[in-house]
N, C-alpha and C positions, 0 to 999 in steps of 0.2 A: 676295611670299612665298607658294608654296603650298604649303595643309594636307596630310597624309597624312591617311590614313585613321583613325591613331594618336589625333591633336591635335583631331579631332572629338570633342565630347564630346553622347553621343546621351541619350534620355530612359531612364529603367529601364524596362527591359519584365519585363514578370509573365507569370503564366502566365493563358492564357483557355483553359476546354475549347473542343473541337469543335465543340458546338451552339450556340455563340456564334456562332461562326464561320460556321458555314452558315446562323444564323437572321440573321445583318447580313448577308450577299449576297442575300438574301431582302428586306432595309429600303433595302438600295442599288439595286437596282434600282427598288424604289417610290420612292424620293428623286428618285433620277433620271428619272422618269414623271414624275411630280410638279413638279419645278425645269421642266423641259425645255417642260411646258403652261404651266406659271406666266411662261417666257420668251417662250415663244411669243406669249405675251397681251398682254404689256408692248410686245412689237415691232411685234406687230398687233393692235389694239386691236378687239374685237368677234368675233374669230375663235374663242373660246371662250366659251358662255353660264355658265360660272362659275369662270372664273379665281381666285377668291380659295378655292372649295374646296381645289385643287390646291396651292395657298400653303398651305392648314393639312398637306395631304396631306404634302409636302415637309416642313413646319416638325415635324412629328410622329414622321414616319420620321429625319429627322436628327436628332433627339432621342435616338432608338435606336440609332441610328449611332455618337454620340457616346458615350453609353452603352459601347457595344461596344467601342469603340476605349479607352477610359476603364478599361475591365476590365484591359485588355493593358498602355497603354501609363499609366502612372499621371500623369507629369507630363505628361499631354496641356498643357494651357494653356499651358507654359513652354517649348514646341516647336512649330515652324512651323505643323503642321496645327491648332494649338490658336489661334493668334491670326490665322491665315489664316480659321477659324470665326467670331472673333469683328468681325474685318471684315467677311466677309461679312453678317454678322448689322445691322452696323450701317449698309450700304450698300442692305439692302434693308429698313432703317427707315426712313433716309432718302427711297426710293423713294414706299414705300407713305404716308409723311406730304406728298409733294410736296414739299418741300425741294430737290430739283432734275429736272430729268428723269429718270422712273422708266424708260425705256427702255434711257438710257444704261448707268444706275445699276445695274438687272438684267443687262447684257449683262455691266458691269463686275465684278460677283460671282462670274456665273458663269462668267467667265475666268479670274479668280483662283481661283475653287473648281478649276476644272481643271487650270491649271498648278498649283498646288500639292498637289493627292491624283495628280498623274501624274510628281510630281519623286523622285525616288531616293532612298532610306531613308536615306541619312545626310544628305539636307536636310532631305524632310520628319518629319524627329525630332531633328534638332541642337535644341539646349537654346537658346533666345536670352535667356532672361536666369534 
């Protein structure tokens, strides 16, 4: 059986001003400096003398991030990009505790961070529960 566009039921979006807007492309980019050294580190190990700054760098600016997205979309958490967060979140605790390969682990995050902030607004905002 497939959805229409109808039978999607998305999160309520609010209003966010402008400088929201343009100060989170401003934290996205830092995130993504940030994630992308933090992965690099995990994959090759010694190729940056402080990988775990970069980690806070990243964990700081997606704070903002979420912030930002939180302003607009209110039910973030109860829509993809919200629990796609909180996996990620708990794939690079597991990482950083050693719990399993932090290599994989990091790669595995931010695959999933990407296919789900590059999936199409009525995925990434369908309501899952």
């Amino acid at each position: 059986m497939k959805l229409s566009a109808k039978d999607i039921i998305l999160g309520r979006v609010e209003y966010r001003p402008v400088w929201a807007l343009h100060l989170s492309n401003i934290f996205r980019a830092v995130h993504q400096v940030g994630g992308a050294v933090f992965l690099t580190s995990c994959l090759f190990p010694g190729a940056f003398l402080r990988p775990l700054t970069f980690l806070l760098i990243s964990s700081i600016s997606g704070l903002f991030l979420l912030f930002f997205e939180a302003m607009r979309h209110r039910q973030i958490w109860r829509e993809l990009t919200g629990v796609v967060t909180f996996g990620k979140l708990i794939l690079l605790g597991l990482a950083y505790h050693g719990i399993w390969r932090g290599d994989i682990l990091c790669l595995a995050a931010f695959l999933l961070a990407s296919l789900a902030s590059h999936a199409p607004k009525t995925i990434r905002h369908r309501l899952l529960f």
